[in-house]
C-alpha positions in Angstrom: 136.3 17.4 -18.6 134.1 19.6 -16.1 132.6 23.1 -17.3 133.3 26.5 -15.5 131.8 26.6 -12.2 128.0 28.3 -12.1 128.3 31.7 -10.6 125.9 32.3 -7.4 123.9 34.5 -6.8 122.1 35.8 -3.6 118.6 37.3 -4.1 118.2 40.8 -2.3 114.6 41.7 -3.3 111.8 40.5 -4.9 109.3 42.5 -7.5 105.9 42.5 -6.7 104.3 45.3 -9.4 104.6 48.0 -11.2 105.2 51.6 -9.5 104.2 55.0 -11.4 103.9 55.8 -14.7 107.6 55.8 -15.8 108.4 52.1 -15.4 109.4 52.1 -11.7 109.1 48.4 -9.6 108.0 48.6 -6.1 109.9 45.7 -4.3 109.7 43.6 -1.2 113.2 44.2 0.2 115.0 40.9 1.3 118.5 42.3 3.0 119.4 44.2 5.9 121.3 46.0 4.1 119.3 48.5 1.3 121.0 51.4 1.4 123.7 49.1 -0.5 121.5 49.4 -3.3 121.7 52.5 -3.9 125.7 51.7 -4.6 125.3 49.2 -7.4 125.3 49.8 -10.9 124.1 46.6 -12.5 121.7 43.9 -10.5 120.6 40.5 -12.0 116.7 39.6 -12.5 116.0 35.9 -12.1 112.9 33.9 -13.0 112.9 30.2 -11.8 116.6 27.9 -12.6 116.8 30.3 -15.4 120.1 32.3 -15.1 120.1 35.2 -13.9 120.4 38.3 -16.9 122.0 41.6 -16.0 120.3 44.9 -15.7 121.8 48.3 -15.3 119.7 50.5 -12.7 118.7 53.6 -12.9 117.7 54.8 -8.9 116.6 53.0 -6.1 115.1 54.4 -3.0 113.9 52.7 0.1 110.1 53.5 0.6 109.5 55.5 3.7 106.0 54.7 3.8 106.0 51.1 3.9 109.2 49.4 6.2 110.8 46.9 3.8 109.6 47.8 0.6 111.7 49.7 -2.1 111.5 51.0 -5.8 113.7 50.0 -8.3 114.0 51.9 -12.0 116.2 50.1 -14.7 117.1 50.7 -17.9 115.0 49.9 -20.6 112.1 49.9 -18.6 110.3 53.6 -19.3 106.4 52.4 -19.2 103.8 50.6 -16.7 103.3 47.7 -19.3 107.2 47.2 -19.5 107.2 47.2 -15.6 104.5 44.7 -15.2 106.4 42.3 -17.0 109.1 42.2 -14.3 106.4 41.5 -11.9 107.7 38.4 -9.6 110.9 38.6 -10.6 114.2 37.7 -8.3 116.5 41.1 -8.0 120.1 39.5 -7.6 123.1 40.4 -6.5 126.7 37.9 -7.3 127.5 35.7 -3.9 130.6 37.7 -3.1 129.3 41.0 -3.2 127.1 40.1 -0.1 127.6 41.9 3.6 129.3 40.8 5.2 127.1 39.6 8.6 128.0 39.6 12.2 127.9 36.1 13.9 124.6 34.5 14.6 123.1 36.4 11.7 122.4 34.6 8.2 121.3 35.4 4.9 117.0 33.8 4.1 119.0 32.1 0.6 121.5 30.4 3.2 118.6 29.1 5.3 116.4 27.9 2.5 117.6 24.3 1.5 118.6 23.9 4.9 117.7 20.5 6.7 115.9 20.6 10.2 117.3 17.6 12.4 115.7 17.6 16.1 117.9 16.6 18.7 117.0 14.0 21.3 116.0 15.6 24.8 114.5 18.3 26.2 117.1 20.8 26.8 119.4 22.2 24.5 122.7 19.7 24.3 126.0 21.2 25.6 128.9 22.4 22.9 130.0 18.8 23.0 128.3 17.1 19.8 125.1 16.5 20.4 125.4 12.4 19.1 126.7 12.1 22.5 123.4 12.5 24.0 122.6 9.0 22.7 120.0 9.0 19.9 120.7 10.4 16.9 119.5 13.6 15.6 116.0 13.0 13.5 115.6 14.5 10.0 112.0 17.0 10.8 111.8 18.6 7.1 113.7 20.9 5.1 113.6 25.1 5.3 111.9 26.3 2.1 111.2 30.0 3.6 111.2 32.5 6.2 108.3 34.5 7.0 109.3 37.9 8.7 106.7 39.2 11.1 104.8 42.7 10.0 105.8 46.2 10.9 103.1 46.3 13.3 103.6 42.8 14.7 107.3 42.5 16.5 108.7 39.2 16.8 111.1 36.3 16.0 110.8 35.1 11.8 109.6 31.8 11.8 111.5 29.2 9.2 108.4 27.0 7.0 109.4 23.6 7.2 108.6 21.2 4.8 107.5 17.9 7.1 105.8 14.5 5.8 103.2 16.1 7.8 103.1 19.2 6.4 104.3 22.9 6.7 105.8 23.0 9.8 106.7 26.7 11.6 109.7 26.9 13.8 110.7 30.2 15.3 114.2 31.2 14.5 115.3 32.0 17.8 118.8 31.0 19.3 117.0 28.9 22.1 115.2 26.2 19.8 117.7 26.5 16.6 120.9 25.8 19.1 122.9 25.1 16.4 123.1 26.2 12.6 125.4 25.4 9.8 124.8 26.9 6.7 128.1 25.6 4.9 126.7 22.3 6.0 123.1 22.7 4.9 122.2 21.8 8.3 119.9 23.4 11.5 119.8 21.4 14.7 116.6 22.2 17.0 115.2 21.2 20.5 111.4 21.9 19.3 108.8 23.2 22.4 106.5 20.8 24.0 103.9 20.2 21.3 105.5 21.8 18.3 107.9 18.3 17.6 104.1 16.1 17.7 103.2 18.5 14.7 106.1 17.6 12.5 104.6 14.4 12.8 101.8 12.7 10.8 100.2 10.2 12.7 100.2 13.3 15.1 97.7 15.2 13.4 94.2 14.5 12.9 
């Protein structure tokens, strides 16, 4: 006999300290999408494979001063000290609430878990599958984040590896990750000239 199945989650922000004196959270936003927010009622604060707890909020607003940053107020929280305590905490939404996403976008929590598998080659395979090419696709690492360049620096998120050789950062652009399935917890790559030799060991010194 088999329990309920575990409800997901998708995390949409991430709290990084306390905001004011009335127990506001200043948050590093994780979605596109944070004027969504501002809709929502209750969110879910997660801490490690704990489950998630609910939380009703209060307000949100996006901060204008800082790009990707917003404060969160909930209830129960009315002080600094009770807002410190919330301090690295996961703000969580339920998996079918998300956006939904154009194609050849993707949510960070799909990516994450995702294995790196470099195809054979130089040049990006064509739509048939790439086993066709001959060798098989070798395993590189797994994703277990994606750094987002800064306001002031433009540019392509890169996705941090986890390699026998080390972190290992590959730019999540369409032209090295040719293909990616997330339902298949799988990213295909054709790496740059160099970048493969670093996922590597005996590679490095």
């Amino acid at each position: 006999m088999t329990g309920a199945p575990q409800e997901k989650f998708v995390t949409v922000a991430r709290i990084l300290r306390a905001r004011g004196n009335k127990g506001e959270n200043a948050a590093e936003l994780l979605t596109d999408f944070p004027e969504r927010l501002k809709e929502k009622k209750e969110l879910f604060l997660a801490e490690g494979s704990a489950a998630p707890r609910r939380v009703r909020l209060r307000s949100f607003w996006a901060d204008q001063n800082h790009p990707g940053r917003g404060v969160l107020h909930f209830e129960g929280v009315d002080s600094i000290s009770e807002a410190e305590k919330l301090s690295g905490l996961e703000v969580q939404i339920p998996w079918e609430e998300r956006a939904p996403l154009p194609a050849g976008s993707y949510f960070v929590t799909d990516l994450i878990g995702c294995s790196l598998f470099e195809l054979s080659g130089a040049r990006a395979p064509l739509a048939s599958s790439p086993c066709s090419e001959g060798e098989a696709p070798a395993l590189v690492g797994q994703v277990m984040d994606v750094y987002f360049p800064g306001e002031s620096q433009p540019g392509t998120p890169l996705l941090g590896v986890d390699t026998p050789a080390g972190e290992l950062l590959v730019p999540f652009a369409s032209d090295i990750c040719v293909r990616v399935d997330v339902a298949a917890r799988r990213i295909e790559v054709v790496l740059p000239e160099g970048l493969g030799e670093l996922a590597r060991p005996e590679s490095r010194p």
